[in-house]
Every structure is written in structure tokens, then in C-alpha cells.
C-alpha positions as CSV (number, residue, x, y, z in Angstrom):
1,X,17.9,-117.8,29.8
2,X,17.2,-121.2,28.9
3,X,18.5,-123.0,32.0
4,X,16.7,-120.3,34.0
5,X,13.3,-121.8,32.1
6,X,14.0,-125.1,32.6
7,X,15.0,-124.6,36.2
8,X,11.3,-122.9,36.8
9,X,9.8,-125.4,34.8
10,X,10.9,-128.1,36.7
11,X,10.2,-126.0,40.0
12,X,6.5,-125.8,38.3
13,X,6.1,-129.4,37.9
14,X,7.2,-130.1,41.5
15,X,5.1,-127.6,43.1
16,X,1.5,-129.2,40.9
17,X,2.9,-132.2,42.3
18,X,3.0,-131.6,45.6
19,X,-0.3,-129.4,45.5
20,X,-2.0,-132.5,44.1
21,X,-1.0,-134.5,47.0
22,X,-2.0,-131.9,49.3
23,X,-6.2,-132.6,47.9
24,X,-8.0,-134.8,49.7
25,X,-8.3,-138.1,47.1
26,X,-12.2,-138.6,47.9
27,X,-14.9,-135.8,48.0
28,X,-15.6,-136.2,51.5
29,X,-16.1,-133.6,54.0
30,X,-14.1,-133.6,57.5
31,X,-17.6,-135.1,59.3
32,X,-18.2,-137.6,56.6
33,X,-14.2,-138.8,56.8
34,X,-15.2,-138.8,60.6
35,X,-18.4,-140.8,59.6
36,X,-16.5,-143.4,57.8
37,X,-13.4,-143.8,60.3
38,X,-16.4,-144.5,62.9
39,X,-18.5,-146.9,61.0
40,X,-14.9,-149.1,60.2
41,X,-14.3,-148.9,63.7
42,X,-17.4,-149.2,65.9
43,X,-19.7,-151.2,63.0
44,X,-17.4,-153.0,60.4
45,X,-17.3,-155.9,62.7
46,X,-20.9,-156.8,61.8
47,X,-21.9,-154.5,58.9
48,X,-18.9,-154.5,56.5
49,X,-17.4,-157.8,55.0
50,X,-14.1,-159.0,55.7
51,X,-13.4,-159.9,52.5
52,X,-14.9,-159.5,48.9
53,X,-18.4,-161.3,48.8
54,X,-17.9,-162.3,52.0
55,X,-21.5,-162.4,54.0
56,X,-22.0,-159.9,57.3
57,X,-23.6,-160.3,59.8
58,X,-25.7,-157.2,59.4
59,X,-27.2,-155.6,56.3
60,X,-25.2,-153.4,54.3
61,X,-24.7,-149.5,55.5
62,X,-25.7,-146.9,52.6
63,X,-28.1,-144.2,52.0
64,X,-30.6,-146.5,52.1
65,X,-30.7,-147.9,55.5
66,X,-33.3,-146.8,57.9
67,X,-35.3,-146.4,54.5
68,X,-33.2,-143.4,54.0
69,X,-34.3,-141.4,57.0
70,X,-32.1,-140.0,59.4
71,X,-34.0,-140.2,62.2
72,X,-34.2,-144.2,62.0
73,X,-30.9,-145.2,61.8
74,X,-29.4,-142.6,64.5
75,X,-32.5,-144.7,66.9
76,X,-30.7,-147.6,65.5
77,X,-27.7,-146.2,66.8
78,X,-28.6,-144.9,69.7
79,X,-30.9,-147.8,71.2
80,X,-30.2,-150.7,69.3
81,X,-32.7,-153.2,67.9
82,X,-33.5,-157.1,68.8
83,X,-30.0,-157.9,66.7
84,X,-28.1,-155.1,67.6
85,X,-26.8,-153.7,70.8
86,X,-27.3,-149.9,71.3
87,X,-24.3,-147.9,71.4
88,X,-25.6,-144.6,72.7
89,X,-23.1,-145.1,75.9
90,X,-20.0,-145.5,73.3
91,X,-20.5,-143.3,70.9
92,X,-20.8,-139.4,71.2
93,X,-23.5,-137.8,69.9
94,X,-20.7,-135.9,66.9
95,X,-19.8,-139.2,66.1
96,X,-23.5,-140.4,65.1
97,X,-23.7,-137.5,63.1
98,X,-20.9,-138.0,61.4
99,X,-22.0,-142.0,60.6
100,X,-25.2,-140.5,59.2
101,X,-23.3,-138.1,57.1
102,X,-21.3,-140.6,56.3
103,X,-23.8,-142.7,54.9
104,X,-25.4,-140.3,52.6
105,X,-22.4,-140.3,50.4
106,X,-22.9,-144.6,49.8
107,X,-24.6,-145.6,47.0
108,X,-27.1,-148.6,47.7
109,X,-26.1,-151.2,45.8
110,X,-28.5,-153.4,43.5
């Protein structure tokens, strides 16, 4: 009876471990993932330092770009501005959604 507790036990223990792995390790939603594979990919060359406190070329992305609205930065996206080329040809229309999702999860920093 004993070994048949311990066997279960340890049967238990594997199976939190393994559920455990199985949960996503941030709280992020399939189209904010999306969002942030996106931004690393199509924007991190300008927008996200390549090393800690390390200058960009373009200001940080968080909730507060586009003064927090939504409709700014996706014409940021879309057509560009004076410093920044427009990526409406390159990036579907999903995919901008998914930056501005994305974007509503990142704290501005002080």
C-alpha cells in the first residue's frame, strides 16, 4: 500500500510538473505574442535597444506612444512619418493589430 502511494505521488508531482510547463510564462494573448514577435522583427531595429541603456534610434514603443491612441500609431504604421518609412506594403493588416495589442500590455516607463 505504501509503494502504491509513493508510486502515485511521484506520478502527481510529474504530472503538476509538466502541466506547469504546458502555461504560457507571460499573460499574453495569442494576438499580443503575435504583437510582440512583429515589433522584434519589423521595428526592433530602430525602436528597441540592442543592448541595456543603449540609445535607439526611435522613441520607445509602450502604451503610451501615439499619446495612447490607437488610431495614431496604426497611421504611424501604416504611412510612416518624416523619420520613419511606412510599412503598410509589409505588414498585413492582422499584424498591425496585433503590434497595437501588443503595445497595450507595455508599461511606459518614467
Amino acid at each position: 500500500m505504501k509503494r502504491s502511494l509513493s508510486v502515485f505521488l511521484l506520478l502527481l508531482a510529474g504530472y503538476a510538473q509538466y502541466a506547469g510547463a504546458q502555461q504560457p510564462v507571460d499573460s499574453l494573448n495569442e494576438q499580443q505574442r503575435l504583437g510582440r514577435q512583429v515589433l522584434a522583427q519589423a521595428c526592433g531595429v530602430c525602436h528597441l535597444p540592442p543592448a541595456r541603456n543603449a540609445r535607439t534610434y526611435g522613441p520607445s514603443l509602450n502604451k503610451g506612444a501615439g499619446g495612447g491612441d490607437e488610431a495614431v500609431v496604426r497611421e504611424y504604421i501604416l504611412n510612416g512619418t518624416p523619420r520613419m518609412p511606412s510599412f503598410q506594403y509589409f505588414l498585413q493588416p492582422a499584424e498591425i493589430d496585433a503590434i497595437v495589442a501588443y503595445l497595450k500590455t507595455v508599461p511606459v516607463n518614467k
